[in-house]
N, CA and C of each residue as an Amber inpcrd file, in Angstrom:
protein
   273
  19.4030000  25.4600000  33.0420000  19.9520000  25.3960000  34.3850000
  18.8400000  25.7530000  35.3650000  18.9620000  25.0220000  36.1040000
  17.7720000  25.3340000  37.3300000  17.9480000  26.1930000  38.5350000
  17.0740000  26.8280000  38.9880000  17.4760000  27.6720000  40.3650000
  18.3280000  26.7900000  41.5750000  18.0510000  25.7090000  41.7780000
  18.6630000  25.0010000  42.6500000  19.9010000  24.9480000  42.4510000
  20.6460000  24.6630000  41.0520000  21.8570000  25.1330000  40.6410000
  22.7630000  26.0100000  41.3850000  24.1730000  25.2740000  42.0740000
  25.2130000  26.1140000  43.0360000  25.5080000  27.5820000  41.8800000
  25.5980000  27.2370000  41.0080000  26.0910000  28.2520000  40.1730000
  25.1870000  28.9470000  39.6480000  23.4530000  28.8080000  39.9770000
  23.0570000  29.7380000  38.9580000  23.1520000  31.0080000  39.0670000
  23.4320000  31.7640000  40.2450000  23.2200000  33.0960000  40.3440000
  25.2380000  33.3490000  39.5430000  25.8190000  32.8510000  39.5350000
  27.0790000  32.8730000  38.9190000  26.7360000  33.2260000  37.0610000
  25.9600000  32.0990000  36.9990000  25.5150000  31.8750000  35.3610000
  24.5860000  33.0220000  34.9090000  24.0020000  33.6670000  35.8370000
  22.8460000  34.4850000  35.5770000  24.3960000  36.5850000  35.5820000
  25.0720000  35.9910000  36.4670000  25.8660000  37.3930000  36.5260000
  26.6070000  37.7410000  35.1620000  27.2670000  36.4450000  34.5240000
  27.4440000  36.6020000  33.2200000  26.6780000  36.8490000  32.4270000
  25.5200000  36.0680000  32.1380000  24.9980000  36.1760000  31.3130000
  23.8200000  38.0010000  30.6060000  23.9850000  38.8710000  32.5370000
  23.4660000  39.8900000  31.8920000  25.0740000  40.6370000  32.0580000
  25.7050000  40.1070000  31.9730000  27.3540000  40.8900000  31.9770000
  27.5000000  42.0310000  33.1990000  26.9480000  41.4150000  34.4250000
  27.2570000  42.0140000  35.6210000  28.5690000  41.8410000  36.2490000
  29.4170000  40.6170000  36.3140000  30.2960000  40.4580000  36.5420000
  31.5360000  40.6150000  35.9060000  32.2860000  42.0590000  36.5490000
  33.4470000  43.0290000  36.0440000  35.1080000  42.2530000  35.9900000
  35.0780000  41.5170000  37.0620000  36.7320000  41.3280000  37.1810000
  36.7580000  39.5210000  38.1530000  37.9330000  39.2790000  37.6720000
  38.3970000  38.3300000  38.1600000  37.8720000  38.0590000  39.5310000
  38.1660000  38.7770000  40.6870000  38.1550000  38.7180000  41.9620000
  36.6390000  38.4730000  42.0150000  35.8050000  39.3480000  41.4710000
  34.5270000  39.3200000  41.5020000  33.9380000  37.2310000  41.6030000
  34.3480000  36.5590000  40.0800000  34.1390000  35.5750000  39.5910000
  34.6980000  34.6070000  41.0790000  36.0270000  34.9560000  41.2990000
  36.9110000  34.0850000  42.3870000  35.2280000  33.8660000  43.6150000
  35.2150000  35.2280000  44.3920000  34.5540000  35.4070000  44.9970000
  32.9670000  34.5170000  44.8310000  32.3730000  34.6470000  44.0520000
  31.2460000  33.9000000  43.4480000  31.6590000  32.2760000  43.8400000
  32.2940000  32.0400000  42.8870000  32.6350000  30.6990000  42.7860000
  33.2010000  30.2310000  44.0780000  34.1770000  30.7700000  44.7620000
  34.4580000  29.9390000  45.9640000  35.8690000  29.0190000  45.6180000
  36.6130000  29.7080000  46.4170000  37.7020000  29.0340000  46.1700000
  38.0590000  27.6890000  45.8890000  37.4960000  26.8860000  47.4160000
  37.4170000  25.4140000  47.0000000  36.6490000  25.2790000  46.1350000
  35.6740000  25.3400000  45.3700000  35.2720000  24.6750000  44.2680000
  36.1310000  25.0860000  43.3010000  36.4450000  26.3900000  42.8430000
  37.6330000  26.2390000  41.7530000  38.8350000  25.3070000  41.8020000
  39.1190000  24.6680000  43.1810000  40.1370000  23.7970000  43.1180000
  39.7860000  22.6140000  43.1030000  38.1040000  22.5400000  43.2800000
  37.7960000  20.9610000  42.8910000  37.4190000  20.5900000  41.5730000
  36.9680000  21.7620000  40.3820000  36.5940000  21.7010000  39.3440000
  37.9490000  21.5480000  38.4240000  38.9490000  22.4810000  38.8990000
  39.6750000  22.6570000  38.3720000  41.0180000  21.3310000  38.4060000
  41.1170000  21.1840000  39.6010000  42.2930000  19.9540000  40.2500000
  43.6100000  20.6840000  40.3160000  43.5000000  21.9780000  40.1240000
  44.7870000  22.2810000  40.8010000  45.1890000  23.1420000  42.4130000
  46.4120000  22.7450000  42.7700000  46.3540000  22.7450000  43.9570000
  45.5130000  23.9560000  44.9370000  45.4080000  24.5750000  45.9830000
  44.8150000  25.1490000  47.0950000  46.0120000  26.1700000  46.8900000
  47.3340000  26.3000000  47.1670000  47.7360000  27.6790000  46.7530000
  48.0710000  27.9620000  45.9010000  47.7400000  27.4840000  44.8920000
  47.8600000  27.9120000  43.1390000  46.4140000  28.5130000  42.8890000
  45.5310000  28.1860000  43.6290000  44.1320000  28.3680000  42.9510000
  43.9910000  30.6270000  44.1930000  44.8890000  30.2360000  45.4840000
  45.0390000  31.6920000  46.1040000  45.4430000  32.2960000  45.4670000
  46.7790000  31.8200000  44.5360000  47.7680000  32.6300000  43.8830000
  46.7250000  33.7620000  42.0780000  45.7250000  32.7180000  42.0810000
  45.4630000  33.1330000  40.9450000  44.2190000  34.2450000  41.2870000
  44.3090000  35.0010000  42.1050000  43.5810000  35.7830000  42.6980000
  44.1280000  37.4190000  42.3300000  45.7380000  36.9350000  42.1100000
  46.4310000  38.0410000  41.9100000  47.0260000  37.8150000  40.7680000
  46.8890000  36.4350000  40.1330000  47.5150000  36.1710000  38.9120000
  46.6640000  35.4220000  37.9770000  45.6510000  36.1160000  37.6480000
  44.4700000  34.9210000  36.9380000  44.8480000  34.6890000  35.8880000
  46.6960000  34.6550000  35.4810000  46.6660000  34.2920000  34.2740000
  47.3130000  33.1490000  34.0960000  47.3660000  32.3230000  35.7530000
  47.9400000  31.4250000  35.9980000  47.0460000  30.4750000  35.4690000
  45.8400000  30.4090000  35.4440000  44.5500000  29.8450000  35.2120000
  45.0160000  29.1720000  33.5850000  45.0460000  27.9290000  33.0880000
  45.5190000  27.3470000  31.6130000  43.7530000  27.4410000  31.0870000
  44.1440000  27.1520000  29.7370000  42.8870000  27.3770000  28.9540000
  41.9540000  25.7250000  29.2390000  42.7290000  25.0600000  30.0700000
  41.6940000  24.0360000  30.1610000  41.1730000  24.2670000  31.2360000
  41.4830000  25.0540000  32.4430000  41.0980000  25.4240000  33.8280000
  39.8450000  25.7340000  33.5760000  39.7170000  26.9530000  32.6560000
  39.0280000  27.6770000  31.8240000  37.6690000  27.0570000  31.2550000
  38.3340000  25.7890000  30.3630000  37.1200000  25.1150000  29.9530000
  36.5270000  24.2080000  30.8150000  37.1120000  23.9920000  31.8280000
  36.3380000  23.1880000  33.4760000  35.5830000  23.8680000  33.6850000
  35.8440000  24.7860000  34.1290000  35.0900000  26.4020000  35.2310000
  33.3800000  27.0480000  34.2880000  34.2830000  26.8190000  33.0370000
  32.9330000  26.9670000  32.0180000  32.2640000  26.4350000  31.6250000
  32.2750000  24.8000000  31.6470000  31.4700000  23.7240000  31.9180000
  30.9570000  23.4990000  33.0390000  31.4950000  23.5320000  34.1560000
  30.7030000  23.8330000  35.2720000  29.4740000  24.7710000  35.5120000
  29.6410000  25.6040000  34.9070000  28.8350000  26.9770000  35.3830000
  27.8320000  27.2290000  33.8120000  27.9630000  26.3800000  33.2090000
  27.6220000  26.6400000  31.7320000  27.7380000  27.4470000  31.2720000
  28.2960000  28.6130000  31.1360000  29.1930000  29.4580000  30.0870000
  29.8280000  29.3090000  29.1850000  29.9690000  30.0530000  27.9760000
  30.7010000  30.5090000  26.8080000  32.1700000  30.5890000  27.6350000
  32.8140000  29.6490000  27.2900000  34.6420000  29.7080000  27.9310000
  35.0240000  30.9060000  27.7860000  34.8710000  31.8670000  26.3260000
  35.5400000  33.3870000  26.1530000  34.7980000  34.0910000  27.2700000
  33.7220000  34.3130000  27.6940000  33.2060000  34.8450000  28.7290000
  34.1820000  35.1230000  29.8370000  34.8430000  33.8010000  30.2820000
  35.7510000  33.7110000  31.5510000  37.2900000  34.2470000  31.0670000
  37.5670000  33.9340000  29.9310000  38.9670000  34.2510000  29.2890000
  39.0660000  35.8740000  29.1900000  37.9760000  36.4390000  28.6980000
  37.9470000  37.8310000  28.2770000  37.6960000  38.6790000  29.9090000
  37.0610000  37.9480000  31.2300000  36.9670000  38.6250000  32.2540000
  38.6110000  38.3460000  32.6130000  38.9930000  37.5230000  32.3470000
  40.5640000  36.7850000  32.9920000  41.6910000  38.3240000  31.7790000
  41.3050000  38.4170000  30.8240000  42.2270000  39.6290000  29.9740000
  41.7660000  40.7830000  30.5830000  40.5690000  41.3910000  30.7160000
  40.4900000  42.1410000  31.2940000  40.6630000  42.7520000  33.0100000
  40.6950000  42.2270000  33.1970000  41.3330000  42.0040000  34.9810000
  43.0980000  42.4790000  34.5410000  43.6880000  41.5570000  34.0530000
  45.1410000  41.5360000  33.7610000  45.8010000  42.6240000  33.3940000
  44.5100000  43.6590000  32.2230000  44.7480000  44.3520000  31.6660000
  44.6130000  45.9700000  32.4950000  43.4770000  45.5640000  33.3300000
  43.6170000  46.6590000  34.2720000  44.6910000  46.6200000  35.4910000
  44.7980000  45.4030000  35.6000000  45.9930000  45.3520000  37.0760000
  47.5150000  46.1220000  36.4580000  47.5930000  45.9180000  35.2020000
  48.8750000  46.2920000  34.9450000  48.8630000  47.7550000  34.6030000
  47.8540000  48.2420000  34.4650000  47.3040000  49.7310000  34.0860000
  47.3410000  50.3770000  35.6750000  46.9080000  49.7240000  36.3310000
  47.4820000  49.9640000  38.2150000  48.7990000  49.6430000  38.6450000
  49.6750000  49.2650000  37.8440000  50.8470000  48.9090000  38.5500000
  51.5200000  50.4250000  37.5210000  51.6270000  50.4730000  36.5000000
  52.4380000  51.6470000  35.7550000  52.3150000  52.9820000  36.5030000
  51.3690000  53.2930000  37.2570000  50.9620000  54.5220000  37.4400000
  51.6810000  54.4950000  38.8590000
């Protein structure tokens, strides 16, 4: 991947495992492009900001072809996000 690459500083945050949580990734990526990579709608792609588990495993393998990533990379930031939001909602 080349520096000119929209995504490389995206590809480079994974890859030294800087990037912690969902929102983080959202943020990076840019909303509209997750809804152009992805093809699903503009408030499904807001909604998954608070619900990244709305995101299907092919969303998944778009977003990770795009950005050239290991798909579990994005799946395991997408469990972990989920896993802490609900660890914030019990308390």
């Amino acid at each position: 991947m080349h520096k000119n690459n929209p995504y490389y500083t995206l590809k480079k945050l994974f890859d030294t495992e800087t990037i912690e949580d969902y929102e983080e990734f959202f943020n990076e990526f840019g909303k509209t492009k997750i809804q152009k990579v992805t093809g699903i709608s503009y408030p499904k792609v807001l909604k998954t900001l608070d619900e990244p588990d709305l995101l299907s495993l092919r969303n998944i393998l778009k977003l990770a072809n795009e950005i050239e990533v290991d798909p579990r990379k994005i799946a395991i930031l997408i469990f972990d996000t989920i896993e802490r939001n609900q660890k914030g909602k019990k308390r």
